[in-house]
C-alpha positions in Angstrom: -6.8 55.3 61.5 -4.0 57.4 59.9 -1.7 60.0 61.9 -0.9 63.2 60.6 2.4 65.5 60.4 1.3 69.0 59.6 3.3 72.2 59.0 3.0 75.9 57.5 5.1 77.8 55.6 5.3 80.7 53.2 7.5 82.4 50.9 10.2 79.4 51.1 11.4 77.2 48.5 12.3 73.8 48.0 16.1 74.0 49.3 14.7 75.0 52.7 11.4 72.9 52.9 13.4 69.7 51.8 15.1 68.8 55.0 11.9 68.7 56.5 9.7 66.8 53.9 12.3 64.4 53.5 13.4 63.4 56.8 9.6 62.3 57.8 9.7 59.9 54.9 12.6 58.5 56.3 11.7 57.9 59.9 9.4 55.6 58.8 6.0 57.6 59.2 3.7 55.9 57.4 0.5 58.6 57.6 -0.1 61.5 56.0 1.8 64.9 55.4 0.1 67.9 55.0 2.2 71.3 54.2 0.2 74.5 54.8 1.8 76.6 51.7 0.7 80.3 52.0 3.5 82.1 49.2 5.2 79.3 47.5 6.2 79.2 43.5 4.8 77.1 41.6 7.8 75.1 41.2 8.7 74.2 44.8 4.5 73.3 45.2 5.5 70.8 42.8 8.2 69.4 44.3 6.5 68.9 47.4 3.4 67.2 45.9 6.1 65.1 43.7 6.9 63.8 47.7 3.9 62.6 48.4 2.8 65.5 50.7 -0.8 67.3 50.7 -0.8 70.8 49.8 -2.9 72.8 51.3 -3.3 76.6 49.1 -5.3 79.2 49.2 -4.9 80.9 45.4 -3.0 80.8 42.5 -1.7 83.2 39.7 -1.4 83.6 36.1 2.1 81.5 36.5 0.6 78.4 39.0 2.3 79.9 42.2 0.5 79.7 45.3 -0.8 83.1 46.7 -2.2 84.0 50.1 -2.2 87.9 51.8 -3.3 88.3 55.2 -2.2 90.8 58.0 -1.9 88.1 60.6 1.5 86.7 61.3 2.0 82.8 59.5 3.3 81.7 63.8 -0.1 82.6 64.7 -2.4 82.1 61.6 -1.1 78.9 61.3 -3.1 77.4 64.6 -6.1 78.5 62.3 -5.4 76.5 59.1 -4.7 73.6 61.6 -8.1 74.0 63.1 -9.7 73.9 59.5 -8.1 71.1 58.6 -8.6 68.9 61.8 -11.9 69.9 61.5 -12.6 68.2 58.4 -10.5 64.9 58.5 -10.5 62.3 61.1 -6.6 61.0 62.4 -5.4 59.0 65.4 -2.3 61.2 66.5 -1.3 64.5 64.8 2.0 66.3 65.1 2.6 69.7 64.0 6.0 71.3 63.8 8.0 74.2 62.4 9.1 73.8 58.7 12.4 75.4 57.8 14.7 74.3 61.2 13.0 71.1 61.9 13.9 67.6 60.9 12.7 64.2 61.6 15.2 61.4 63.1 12.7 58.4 63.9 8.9 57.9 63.3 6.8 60.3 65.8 3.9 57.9 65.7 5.9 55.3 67.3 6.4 57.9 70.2 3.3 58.5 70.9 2.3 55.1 70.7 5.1 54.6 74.0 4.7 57.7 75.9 0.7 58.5 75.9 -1.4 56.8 78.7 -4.7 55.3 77.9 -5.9 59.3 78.7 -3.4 61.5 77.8 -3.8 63.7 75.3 -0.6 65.9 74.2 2.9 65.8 74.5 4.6 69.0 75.3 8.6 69.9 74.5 10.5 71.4 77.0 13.4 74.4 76.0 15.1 73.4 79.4 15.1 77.0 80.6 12.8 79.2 82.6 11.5 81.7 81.6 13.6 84.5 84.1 16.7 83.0 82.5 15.9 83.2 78.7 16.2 86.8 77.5 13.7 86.5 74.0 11.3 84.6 76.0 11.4 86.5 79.4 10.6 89.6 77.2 8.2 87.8 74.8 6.2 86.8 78.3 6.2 90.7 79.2 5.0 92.1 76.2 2.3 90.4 75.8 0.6 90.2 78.9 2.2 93.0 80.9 4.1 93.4 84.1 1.5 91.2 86.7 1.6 88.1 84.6 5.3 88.4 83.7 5.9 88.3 87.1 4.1 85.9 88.1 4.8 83.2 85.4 8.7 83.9 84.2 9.8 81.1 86.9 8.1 78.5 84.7 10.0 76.3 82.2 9.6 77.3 78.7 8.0 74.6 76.5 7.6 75.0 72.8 4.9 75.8 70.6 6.6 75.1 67.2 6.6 71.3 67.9 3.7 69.5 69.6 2.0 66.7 69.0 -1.4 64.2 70.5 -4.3 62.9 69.9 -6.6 64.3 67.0 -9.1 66.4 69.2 -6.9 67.6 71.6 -4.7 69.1 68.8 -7.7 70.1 67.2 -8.6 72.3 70.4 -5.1 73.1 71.0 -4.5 74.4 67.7 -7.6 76.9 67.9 -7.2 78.0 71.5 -3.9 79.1 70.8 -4.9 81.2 67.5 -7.3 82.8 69.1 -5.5 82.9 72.7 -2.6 85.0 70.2 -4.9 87.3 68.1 -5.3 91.2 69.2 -2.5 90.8 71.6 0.2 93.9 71.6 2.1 92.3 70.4 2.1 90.0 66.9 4.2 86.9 67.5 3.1 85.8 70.6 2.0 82.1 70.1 5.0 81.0 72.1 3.8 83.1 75.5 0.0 82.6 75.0 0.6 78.8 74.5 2.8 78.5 77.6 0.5 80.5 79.6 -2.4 78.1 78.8 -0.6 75.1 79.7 0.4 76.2 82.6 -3.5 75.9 83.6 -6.0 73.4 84.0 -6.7 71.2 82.2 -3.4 70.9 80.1 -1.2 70.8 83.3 -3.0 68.0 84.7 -0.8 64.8 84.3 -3.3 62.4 83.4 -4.0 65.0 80.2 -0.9 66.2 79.2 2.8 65.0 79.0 5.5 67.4 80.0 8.6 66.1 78.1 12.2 66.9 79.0 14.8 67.1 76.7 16.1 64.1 77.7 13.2 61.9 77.3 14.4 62.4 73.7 11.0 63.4 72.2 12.8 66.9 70.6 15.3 69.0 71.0 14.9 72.5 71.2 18.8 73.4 70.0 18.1 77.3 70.3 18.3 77.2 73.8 20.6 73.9 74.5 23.4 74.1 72.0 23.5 77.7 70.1 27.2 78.4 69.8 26.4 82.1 70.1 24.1 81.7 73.3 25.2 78.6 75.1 28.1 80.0 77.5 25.2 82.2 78.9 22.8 79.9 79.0 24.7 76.7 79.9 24.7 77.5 83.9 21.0 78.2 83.8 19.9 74.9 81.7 17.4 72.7 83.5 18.9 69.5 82.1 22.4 68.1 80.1 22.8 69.8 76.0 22.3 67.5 73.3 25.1 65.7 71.7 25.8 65.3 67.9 27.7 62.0 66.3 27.7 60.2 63.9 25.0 62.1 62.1 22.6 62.0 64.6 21.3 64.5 67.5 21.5 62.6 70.8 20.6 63.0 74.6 23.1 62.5 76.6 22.7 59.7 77.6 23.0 58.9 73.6 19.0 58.3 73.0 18.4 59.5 69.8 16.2 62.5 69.4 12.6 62.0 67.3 12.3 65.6 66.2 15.4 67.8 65.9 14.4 71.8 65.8 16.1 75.0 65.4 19.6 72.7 64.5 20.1 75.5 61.5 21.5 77.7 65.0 24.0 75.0 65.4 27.5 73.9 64.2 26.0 70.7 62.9 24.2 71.8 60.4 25.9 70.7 57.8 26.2 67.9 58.6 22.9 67.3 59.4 21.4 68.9 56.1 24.3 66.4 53.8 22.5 63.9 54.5 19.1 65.0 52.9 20.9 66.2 49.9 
């Protein structure tokens, strides 16, 4: 059975979805790709079907772009078109990740294959930070629930929700119990909070069901809050765990295990770098 890498994005074109459709076909993935495009011109769609990746639209104009209006925010609505589309096809492990700040190092099925037991079902990615200690988040975790459960919860670790990945059913439930976990909220972008709320409750945060992953277990790196020149100074005394490194081209532990999924490196210094190489 094949795996699955899935992603959403809308109104971005091909110079920003590239680093992300090309860096899975060179990890060495070998299942399918499936790009949730919302607004996308008609070129760009092109190019990413000319990659071998599944579009999945909604409507197109006169002019063969891709079309798709909706009031919900794409970090929320996205958990939906996920749903759908587990719903309807059968794969062995699926990942889902952010598009535009997300690259691929080495194949994520080959992960999962090492770090799932014979019953666990997801593998969550830690932002090596509380909660109390991360300013967006710590506010984030107030505004949507309100001053009880932000007190309560802000001395958990933040883990995040724009790269996950497990096995087929458990993603399948995952993806809608988030959507509909984050919808008529006060809030709209709250996918982050209401996802690290419901793992922090049975039965994700049993062990034998869900994997917790530090930084350094080198599943992915979550650069926003590890290695943002403009934030680290503040954050680096408060940080759960060591930064990643960078050489050579590559984004490292440090203990110099390279990373499967790199996110939010566009906040970094090595971006360049990093993006050269999928030129």
């Amino acid at each position: 059975m094949k795996d699955l890498i899935i992603g959403c994005s809308t109104n971005y074109t091909w110079d920003t979805i590239k680093y992300w459709v090309l860096s899975i076909r060179r990890s060495g993935f070998e299942g399918d790709i499936a790009l949730i495009l919302m607004n996308c011109d008609s070129k760009t769609a092109y190019q990413v079907a000319s990659c071998g990746v599944n579009i999945i639209g909604f409507n197109q104009d006169k002019d063969g772009n891709l079309v798709y209006q909706s009031k919900l925010p794409v970090h929320v609505e996205r958990f939906l078109h996920i749903y759908e589309h587990l719903s309807t096809h059968e794969y062995r492990y699926v990942i889902t990740t952010d598009v535009k700040d997300v690259i691929f190092q080495t194949n994520p099925s080959k992960f999962l294959e090492q770090q799932l037991g014979q019953r666990q079902q997801l593998l969550f990615a830690s932002e090596s930070i509380l909660y109390k200690d991360e300013p967006w988040g710590d506010n984030n975790l107030l505004e949507t629930y309100g001053p009880y459960i932000h007190e309560k919860f802000r001395d958990n670790e933040i883990y995040n929700v724009g790269v996950l990945g497990g096995r087929h059913e458990a993603m399948k439930s995952l993806a809608i119990n988030i959507f509909t976990a984050a919808i008529n909220r006060p809030i709209p972008i709250c996918d982050q909070s209401t996802f690290n709320f419901m793992i922090s409750q049975l039965p994700y945060k049993d062990n034998s069901y869900s994997r917790y992953m530090k930084s350094e277990d080198g599943w992915a790196c979550q650069l926003g809050t590890t290695a943002d020149p403009s934030k680290i100074d503040e954050f680096r005394p408060k940080l759960l765990e060591p930064s990643p490194k960078f050489e050579n081209g590559k984004v490292l532990t440090s203990t110099g295990k390279e990373f499967c999924i790199v996110h939010q490196y566009d906040r970094t210094e090595w971006r360049r770098e990093i993006e050269a190489q999928y030129e």
